[in-house]
N, C-alpha and C positions, 0 to 999 in steps of 0.2 A: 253543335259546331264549335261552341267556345272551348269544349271540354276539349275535342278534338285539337286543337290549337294547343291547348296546355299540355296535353301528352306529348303533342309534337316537337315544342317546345325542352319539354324532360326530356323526350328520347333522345333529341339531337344534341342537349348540354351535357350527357350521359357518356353519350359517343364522344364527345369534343374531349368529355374528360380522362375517359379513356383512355384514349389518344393520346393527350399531354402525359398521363401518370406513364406511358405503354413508354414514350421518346425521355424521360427521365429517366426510367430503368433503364433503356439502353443506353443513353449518350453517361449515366453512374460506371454501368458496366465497363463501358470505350474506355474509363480512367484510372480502374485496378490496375496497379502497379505488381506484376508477380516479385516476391520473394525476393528470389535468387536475382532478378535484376535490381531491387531497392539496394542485395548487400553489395552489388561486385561494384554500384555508384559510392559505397560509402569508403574507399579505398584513398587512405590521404594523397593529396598531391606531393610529398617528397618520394612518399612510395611509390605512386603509379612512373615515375620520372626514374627510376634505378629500376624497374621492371623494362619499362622501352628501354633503357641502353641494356641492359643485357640482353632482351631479344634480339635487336638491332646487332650487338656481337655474336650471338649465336646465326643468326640467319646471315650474316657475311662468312662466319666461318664456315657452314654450310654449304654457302655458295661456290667457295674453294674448293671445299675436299669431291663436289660434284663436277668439277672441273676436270678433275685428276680418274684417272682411269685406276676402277677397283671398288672396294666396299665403301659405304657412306653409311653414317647414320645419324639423327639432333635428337633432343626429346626440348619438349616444350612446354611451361609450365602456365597453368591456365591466368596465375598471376601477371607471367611475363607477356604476354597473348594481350590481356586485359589493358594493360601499362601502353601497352604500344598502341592501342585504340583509342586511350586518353589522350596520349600526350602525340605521338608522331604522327598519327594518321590525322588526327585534327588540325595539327601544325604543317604540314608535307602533303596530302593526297585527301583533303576534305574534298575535292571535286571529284575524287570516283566515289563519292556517295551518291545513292537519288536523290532527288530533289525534295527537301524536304524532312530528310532523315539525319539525324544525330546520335552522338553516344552510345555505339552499339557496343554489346558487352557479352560473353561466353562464359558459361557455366560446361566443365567437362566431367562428361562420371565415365565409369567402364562400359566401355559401348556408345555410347551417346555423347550430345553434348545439347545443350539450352540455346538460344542465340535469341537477345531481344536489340530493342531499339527505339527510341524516339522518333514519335514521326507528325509530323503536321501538314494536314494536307486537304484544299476546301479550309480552310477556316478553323480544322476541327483537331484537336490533340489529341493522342495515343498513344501509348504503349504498345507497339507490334513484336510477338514474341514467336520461335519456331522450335518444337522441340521434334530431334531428328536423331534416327540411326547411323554410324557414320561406320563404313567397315572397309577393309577391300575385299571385293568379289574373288581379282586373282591378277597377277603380277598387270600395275599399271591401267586397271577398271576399279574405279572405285563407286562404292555402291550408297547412298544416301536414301533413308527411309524415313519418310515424312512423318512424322506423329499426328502433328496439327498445327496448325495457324491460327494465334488467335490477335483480336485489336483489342486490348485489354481483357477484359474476361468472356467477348464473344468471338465464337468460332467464327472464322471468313470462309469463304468460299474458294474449297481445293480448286476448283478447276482455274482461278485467276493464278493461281500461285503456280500452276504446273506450267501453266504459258508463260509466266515472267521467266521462269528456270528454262525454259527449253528455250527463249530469245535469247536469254545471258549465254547462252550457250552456241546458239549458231552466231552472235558477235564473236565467240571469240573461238570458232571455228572448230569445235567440241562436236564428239559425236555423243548423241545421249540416245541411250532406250530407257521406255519406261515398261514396269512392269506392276504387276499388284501383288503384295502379301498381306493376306488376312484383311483384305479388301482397302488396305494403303498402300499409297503410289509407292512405289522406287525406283530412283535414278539411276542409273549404271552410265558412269560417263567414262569412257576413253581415252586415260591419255598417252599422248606418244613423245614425247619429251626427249627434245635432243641439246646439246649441247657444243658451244667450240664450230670444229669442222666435221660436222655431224656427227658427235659422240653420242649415239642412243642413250637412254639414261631409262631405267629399269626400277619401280618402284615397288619394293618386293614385300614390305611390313609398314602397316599401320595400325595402331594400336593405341585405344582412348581408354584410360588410368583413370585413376581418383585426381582429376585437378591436373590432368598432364597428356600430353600427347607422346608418342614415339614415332618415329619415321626411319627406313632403312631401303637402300637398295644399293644396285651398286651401277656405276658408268661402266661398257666398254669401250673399245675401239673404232674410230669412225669408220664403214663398210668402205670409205676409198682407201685409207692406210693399210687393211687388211687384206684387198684386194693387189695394192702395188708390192705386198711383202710378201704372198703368195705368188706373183707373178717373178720374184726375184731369185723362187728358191730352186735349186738344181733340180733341173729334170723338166721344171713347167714349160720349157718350150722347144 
């Protein structure tokens, strides 16, 4: 009986220890800092500050030339991207972040692009990172292919991440399908972007660089002004 007690004893301080060494490893893991997110934090503050005003001038002049009926096109540099997440979105629109989440930062290559972020949530700190395919499928569908999710160096579980994305999405009144490649999700979301007095607006190239975005399409005519100037011309009636 006594022996029985001492074994019971060991097995169960065995298991306890386990256990503690098993939530060390993980909660170690929770607080790898990937790379690419440690360098785009180390970006001095006079630089990330001349990166937001020039995004900030490029995506105003942007917004003009999408105004104007005809081509458009910006390219966007993952410095300027980065700059404007330090400094204006901290200072301007910290409240469309979640709750809990800071310092988000993009890494862009050809094809892809990194997205990490601070997050605290329960008590517990992380590094939450996502790397994603970013492409257009075909004029105004743009197609997003998940790589992986991880909370420092451990994988999370796709299926939360596919229903965050697909809520963000019926919020803001997006059609999404999903699909699988090579057995990873992909988003294919919809959009229909109009402008002014309903200027359709047409998103015809996207393209992710070394550290740069490209964007191109072009505005037309709003379907009532093309309607009353058909209706104007000899012969329509």
């Amino acid at each position: 009986m006594k022996r029985f007690l001492v074994l019971s004893v060991v097995a169960l301080g065995s298991v306890l220890l386990l256990a503690a060494l098993t939530l060390v490893g993980i909660w170690r893991a929770s607080q790898v800092v990937p790379d690419f997110y440690a360098e785009a934090l180390r970006s001095a503050p006079e630089a990330q500050q001349i990166a937001s005003e020039t995004m900030l001038q490029k995506t105003a002049a942007l917004a003009s030339d999408v105004r104007k009926q005809g081509h458009w096109k910006a390219l966007f540099t993952e410095e300027e991207i980065n700059g404007w997440l330090a400094v204006d979105l901290r200072a301007n629109h910290a409240e469309s972040l979640p709750p809990g989440v800071v310092d988000p930062r993009v890494v862009i290559s050809p094809g892809g692009l990194q997205m990490a972020c601070r997050s605290k949530q329960a008590g517990i700190e992380t590094v939450l990172s996502m790397a994603l395919d970013v492409y257009l499928a075909e004029p105004n569908v743009l197609g997003i292919r998940i790589r992986g999710v991880r909370a420092g160096a451990i994988p999370l579980p796709m299926k939360d991440v596919l229903e965050t994305i697909s809520e963000i999405g019926r919020q803001m009144s997006l059609k999404i399908q999903w699909q699988q490649a090579d057995g990873e999700p992909v988003a294919l979301i919809h959009l229909r972007p109009t402008i002014g007095e309903g200027k359709p607006v047409v998103i015809e190239t996207l393209e992710l660089g070394e550290r740069e975005i490209y964007l191109a399409g072009t505005t037309s005519e709003a379907e009532s002004a093309s309607r009353r100037r058909a209706a104007d011309l000899p012969g329509s009636r």
